[in-house]
C-alpha positions in Angstrom: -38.6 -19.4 28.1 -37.3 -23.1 29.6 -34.4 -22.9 31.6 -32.4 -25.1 29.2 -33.9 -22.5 26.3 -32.1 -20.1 28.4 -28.6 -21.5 28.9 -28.6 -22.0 25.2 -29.1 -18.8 24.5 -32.6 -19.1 23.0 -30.7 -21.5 19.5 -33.6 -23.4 18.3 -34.5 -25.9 21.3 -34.4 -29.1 19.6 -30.7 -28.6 18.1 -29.3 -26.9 20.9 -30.6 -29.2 23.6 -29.2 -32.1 21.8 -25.6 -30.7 21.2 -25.8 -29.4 24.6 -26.9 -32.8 26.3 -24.6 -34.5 23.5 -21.8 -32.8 24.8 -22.7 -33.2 28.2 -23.3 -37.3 27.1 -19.3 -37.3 25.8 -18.2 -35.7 29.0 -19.3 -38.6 30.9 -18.8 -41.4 28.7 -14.6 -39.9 28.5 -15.3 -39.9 32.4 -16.3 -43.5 32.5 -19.8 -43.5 32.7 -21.4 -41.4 35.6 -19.7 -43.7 38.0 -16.4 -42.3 36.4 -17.3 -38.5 36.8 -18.4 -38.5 39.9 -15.0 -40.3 40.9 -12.8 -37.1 39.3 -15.1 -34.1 40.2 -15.0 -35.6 43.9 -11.4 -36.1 44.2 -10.7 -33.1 42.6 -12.9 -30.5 45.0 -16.3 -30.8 44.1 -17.4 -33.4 46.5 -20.3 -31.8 48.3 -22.1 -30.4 45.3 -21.6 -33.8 43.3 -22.9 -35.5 46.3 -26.2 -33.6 46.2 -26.7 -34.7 42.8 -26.5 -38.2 43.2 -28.5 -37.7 46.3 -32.3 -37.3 46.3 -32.3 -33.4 48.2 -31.9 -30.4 46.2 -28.8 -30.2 43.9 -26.0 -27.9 45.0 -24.6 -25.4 42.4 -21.1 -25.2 40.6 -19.5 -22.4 38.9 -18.0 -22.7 35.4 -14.4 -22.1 36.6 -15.1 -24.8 39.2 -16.1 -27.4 36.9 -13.2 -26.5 34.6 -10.6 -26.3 37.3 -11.7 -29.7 38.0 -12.2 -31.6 34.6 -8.8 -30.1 33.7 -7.3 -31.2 36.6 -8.8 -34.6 35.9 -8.0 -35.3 32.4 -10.9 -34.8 31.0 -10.1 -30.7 30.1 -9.8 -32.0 26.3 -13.1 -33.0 25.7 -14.2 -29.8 26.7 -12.1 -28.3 24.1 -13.3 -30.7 21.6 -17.0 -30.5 22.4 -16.9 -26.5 22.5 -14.7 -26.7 18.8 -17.6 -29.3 17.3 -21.1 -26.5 18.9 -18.5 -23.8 17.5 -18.3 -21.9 21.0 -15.6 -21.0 23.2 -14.7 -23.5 25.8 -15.4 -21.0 28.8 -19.2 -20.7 27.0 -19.9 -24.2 27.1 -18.0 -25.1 30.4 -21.2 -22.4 31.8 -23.6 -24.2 30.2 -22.3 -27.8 31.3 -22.1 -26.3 34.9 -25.9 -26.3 34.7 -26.7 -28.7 33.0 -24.2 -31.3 34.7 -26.3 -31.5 37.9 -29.3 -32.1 36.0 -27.6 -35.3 34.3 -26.1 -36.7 37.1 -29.5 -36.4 39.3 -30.9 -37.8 35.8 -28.9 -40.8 35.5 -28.8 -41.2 39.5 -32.7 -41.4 40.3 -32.4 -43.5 43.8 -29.8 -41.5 44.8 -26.9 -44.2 44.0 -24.1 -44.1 41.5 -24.5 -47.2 38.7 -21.7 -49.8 39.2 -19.9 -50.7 36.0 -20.5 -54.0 37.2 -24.0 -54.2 37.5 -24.7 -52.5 33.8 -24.0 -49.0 34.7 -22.1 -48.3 31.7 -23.0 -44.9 30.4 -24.8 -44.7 26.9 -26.6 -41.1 25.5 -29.8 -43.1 25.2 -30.0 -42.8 29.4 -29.8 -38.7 29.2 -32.5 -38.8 25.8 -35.6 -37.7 28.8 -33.6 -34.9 29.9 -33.7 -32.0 26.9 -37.3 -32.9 27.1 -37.9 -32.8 31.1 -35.7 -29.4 31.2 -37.4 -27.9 28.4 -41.3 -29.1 29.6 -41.7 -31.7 27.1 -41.1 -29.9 24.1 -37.7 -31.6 22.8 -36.2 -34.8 22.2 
């Protein structure tokens, strides 16, 4: 079993990687683009783990009450509400699941080990996180 297979609980792979990486896409675009989530989870305690994200060295872990105390504190606790209310799970479910999939996206969308500048074309769009169900399940989904 993948490792994304098993934070969703073994629901079928295609559909629950793509809700799960959906919601995971809506969380950043709220943010701002990656650029934008970084910003918040850093000022708002999780500076070292985001940092080994964007970075090109193994990526530090976060708990789910971490990343909640943080997206709450940063505005952005309603679109975990709304994402969890649209999968059908409860928000403390899916904040778990986002607090393993989140590193996985950010070192996604941050390959050289830089954050994308809204000015140079950064802007987030889901089509940049499409490779990722498929890299954490081994191919398998899209």
């Amino acid at each position: 079993m993948s490792f994304l297979n098993d934070l969703l609980g073994g629901q079928g792979q295609q559909a629950g990687a793509g809700s799960l990486i959906s919601a995971a896409g809506q969380l950043i675009d709220r943010a701002g683009g990656v650029q934008g989530l970084v910003s918040t989870l850093q000022q708002h305690g999780l500076g070292g783990a985001v940092q080994s994200w964007v970075g090109t060295g193994a990526n530090q872990p976060i708990s789910s009450d971490q990343l909640g105390q943080a997206l709450q504190n940063g505005g952005l606790g309603s679109v975990v509400q709304e994402q969890a209310a649209k999968l059908g799970v409860d928000p403390n479910e899916l904040l778990g699941k986002l607090s393993q999939v989140l590193p996985h996206a950010v070192d996604h969308l941050t390959p050289d080990g830089q954050v994308p500048d809204a000015s140079q074309g950064g802007g987030f769009n889901l089509g940049a996180l499409e490779g990722l169900a498929g890299k954490l399940f081994g191919g398998s989904a899209a």
